[in-house]
C-alpha positions in Angstrom: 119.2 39.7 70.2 120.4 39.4 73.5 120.3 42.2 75.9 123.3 44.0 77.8 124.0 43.9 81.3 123.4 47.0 82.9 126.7 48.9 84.3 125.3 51.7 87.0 128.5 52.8 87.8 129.1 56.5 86.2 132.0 57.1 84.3 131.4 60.0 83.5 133.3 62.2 80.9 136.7 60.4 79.8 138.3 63.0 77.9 138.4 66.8 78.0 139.0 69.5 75.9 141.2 72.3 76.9 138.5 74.1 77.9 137.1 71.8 80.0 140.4 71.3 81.7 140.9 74.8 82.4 137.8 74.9 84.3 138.4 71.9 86.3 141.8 73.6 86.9 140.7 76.6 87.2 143.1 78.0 85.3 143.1 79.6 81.8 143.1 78.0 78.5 146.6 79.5 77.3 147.8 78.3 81.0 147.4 74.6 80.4 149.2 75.0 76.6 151.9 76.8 78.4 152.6 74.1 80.8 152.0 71.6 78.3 154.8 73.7 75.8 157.1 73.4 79.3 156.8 69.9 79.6 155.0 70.6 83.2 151.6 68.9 81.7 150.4 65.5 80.6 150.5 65.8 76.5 146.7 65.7 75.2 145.8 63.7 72.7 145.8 64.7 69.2 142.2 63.6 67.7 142.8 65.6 64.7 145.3 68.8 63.9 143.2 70.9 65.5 141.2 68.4 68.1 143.0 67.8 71.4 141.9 65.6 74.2 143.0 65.1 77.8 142.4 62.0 79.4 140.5 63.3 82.8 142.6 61.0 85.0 145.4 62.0 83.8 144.5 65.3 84.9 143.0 64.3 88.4 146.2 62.2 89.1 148.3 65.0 87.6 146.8 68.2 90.1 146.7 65.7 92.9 150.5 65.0 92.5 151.5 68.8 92.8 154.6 69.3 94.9 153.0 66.1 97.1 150.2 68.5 98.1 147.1 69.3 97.2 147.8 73.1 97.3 146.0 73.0 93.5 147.3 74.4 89.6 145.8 77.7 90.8 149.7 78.4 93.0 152.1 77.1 90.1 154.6 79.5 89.0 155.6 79.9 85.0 158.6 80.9 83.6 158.9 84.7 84.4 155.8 85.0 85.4 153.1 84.0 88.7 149.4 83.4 89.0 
């Protein structure tokens, strides 16, 4: 059997779950399924009926593209309601 080439470069973790998005976010779990509920939030990916994923980039390019700043999820304001 032939060996693989080695890849070195890090990946890293693809997808997240909601809780892991919330803390890269650093916001709360029922924050990110609001925003996702208002359409203000890349959809996650339904594994199973209760297994959602979040594809990290997604989530990278997604907090990066705030209001064309990088002011950060932590300043968004929900309907009726502020962080």
């Amino acid at each position: 059997m032939r060996r693989r080439k080695s890849n070195n470069s890090d990946m890293g973790v693809l997808l997240l779950d909601v809780k892991q998005v919330a803390n890269l976010l650093n916001i709360g779990v029922s924050t990110v399924w609001s925003l996702v509920k208002e359409g203000r939030f890349p959809e996650p990916i339904r594994l199973t009926a209760k297994c959602s994923r979040w594809r990290r980039v997604d989530i990278i390019t997604w907090s990066e593209t705030l209001d064309g700043t990088k002011q950060g999820p932590h300043n968004l304001s929900f309907s009726g309601h502020t962080k």
